[in-house]
C-alpha positions in Angstrom: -53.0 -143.3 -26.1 -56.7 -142.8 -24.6 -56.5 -142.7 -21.1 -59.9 -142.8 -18.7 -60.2 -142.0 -15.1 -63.2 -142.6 -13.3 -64.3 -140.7 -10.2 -67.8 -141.9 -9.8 -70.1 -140.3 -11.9 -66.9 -137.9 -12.9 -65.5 -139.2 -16.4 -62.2 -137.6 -17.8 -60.7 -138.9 -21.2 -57.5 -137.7 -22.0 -55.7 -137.9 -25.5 -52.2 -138.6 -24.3 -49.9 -138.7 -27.2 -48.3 -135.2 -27.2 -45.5 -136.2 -29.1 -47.8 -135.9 -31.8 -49.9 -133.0 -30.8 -52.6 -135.6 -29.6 -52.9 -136.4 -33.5 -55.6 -139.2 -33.8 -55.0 -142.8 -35.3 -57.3 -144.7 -36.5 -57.1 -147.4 -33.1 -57.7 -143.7 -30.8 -60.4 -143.0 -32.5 -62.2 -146.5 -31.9 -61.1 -146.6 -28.6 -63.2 -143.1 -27.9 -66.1 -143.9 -29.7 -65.8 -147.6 -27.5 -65.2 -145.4 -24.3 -68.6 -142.9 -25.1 -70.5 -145.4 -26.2 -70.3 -147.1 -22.2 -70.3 -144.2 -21.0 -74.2 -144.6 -19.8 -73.2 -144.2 -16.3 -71.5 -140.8 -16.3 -73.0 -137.7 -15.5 -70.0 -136.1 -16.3 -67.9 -136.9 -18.9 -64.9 -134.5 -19.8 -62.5 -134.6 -23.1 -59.0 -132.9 -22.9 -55.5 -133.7 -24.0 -52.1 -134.1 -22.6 -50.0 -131.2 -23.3 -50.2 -128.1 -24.3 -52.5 -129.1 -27.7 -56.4 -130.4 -27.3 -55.5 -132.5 -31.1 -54.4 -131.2 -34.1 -57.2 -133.6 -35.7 -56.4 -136.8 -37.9 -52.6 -138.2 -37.8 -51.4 -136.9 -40.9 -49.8 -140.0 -42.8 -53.5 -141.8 -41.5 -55.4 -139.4 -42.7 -53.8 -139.4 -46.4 -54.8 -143.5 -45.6 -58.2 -142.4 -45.6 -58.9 -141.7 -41.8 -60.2 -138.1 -42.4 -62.9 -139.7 -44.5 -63.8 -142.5 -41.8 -66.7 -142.8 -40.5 -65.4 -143.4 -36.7 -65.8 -139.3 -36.9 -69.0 -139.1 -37.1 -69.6 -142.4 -34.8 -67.8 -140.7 -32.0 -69.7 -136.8 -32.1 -73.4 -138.5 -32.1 -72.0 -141.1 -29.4 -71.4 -137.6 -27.4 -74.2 -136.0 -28.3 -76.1 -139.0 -27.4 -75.2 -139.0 -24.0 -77.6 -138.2 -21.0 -74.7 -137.0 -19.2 -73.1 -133.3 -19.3 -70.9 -133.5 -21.5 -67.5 -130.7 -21.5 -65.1 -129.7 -24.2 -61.9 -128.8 -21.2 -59.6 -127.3 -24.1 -55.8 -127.1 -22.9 -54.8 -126.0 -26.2 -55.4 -125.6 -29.6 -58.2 -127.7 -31.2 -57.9 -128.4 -34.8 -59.4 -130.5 -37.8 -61.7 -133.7 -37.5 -61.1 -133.1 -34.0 -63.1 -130.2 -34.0 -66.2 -132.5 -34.3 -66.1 -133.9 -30.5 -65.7 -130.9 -29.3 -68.6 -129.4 -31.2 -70.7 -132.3 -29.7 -70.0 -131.4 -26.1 -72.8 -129.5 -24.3 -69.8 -127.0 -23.1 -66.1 -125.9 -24.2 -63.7 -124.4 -22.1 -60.8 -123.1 -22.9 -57.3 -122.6 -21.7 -55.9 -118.8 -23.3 -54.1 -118.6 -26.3 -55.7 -121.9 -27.7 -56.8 -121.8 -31.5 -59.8 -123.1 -32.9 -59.4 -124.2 -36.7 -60.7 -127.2 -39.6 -58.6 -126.4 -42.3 -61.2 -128.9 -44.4 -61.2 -126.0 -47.5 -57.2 -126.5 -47.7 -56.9 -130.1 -47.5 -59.3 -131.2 -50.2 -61.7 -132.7 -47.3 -65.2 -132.7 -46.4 -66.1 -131.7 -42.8 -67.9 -134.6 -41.2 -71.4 -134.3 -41.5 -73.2 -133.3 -38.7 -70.3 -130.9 -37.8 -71.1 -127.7 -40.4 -74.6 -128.0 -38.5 -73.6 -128.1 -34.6 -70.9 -125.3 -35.8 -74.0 -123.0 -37.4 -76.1 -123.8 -34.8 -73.2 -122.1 -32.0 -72.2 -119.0 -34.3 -74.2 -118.8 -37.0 -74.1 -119.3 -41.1 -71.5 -116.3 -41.7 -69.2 -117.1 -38.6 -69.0 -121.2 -39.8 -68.1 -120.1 -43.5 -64.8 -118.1 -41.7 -64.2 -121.3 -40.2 -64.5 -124.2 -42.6 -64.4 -121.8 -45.8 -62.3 -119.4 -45.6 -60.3 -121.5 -42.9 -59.3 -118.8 -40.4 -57.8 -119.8 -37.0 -60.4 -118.3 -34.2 -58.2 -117.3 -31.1 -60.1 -118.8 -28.2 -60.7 -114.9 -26.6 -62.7 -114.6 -30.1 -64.5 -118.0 -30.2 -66.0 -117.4 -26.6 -67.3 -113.6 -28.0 -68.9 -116.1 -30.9 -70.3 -118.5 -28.2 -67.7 -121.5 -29.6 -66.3 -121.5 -26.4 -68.0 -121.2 -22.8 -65.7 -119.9 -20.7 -62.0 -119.3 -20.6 -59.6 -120.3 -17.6 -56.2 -119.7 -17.0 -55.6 -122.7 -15.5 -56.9 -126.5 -15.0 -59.5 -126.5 -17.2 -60.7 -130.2 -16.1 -60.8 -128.7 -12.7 -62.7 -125.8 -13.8 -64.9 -128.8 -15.8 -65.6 -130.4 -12.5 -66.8 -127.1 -11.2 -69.1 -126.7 -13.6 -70.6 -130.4 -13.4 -70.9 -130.3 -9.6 -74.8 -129.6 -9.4 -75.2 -132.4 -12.0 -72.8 -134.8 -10.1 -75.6 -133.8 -7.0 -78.3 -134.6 -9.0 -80.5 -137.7 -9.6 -79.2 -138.7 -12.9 -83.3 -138.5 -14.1 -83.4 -134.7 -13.2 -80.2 -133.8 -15.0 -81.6 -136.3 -18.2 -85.3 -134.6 -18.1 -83.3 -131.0 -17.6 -80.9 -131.8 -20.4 -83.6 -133.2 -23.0 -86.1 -130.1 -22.6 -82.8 -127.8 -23.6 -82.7 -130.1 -26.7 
């Protein structure tokens, strides 16, 4: 239900159970935090989903098992973050819940129109993961993250890219427009993009 396709230094991993909105169990989960964390080599490395949803976070009768309090979340966002690599957020729908933390992670986010950004955490009794409320401040500020995790509004993606949550916004293809935007890094000596990427912090 993880699916990876490797084009050189090109990386895409798809969630690919849309059945389910791209829900995560417990087994996808490990299996993205096993993909990232070998994913030394990439110097592109693109998340989206199948469908017509990004995720809509933990699979709900796995989260009430006590997967929205695991720590794979958290594993899998500072694997990401960790990377060298440019990492992109390709959006083809609505992201939602723990899911929100990979995408936060990623050093872009694109966005398909109409897609929804949301982490009902407030409503479901749940913390957000920990380094998520930071990396979400740190894009659109104290005020904007309380409208998100407190007061759990759903940010239209047109709104989140006025907030600087999203990047850019494409009509179509968003890995393609992913690849576009990682073409001067997939030119690059891995170093430069590395040294590049590290003085941006």
């Amino acid at each position: 239900m993880i699916r990876l396709d490797r084009d050189g230094g090109f990386w895409r991993v798809t969630l690919d159970r849309p059945d389910k909105a791209n829900s995560l169990t417990p087994e996808m989960l490990e299996r993205l935090c096993e993909i990232v964390e070998s994913a030394a080599e990439a110097r592109a490395l693109v998340l989206t989903g199948a469908g017509k949803v990004f995720s809509a976070g933990a699979d709900l009768d796995a989260a009430k098992a006590g997967l929205a309090t695991s720590p794979l979340w958290e594993r899998l966002s500072g694997a990401i973050a960790a990377l060298d690599g440019l990492t992109i957020a390709a959006l083809n729908g609505t992201a939602a819940g723990g899911a929100l933390g990979m995408v936060l992670a990623c050093d872009l986010r694109i966005a398909v129109p109409g897609a929804k950004i949301f982490y009902p955490v407030m409503k479901l009794g749940f913390l957000p993961q920990p380094s998520d409320p930071a990396r979400l401040r740190a894009l659109v500020g104290p005020a904007r993250a309380k409208v998100i995790l407190m007061a759990g509004q759903k940010i239209p993606v047109e709104q989140a890219e006025h907030w600087g949550l999203v990047d850019r916004i494409v009509a179509e293809d968003p890995v393609g427009a992913a690849r576009d935007l990682a073409a001067d890094v997939l030119a690059a000596e891995p170093a430069h993009a590395s040294a590049i990427k590290a003085m941006i912090g």
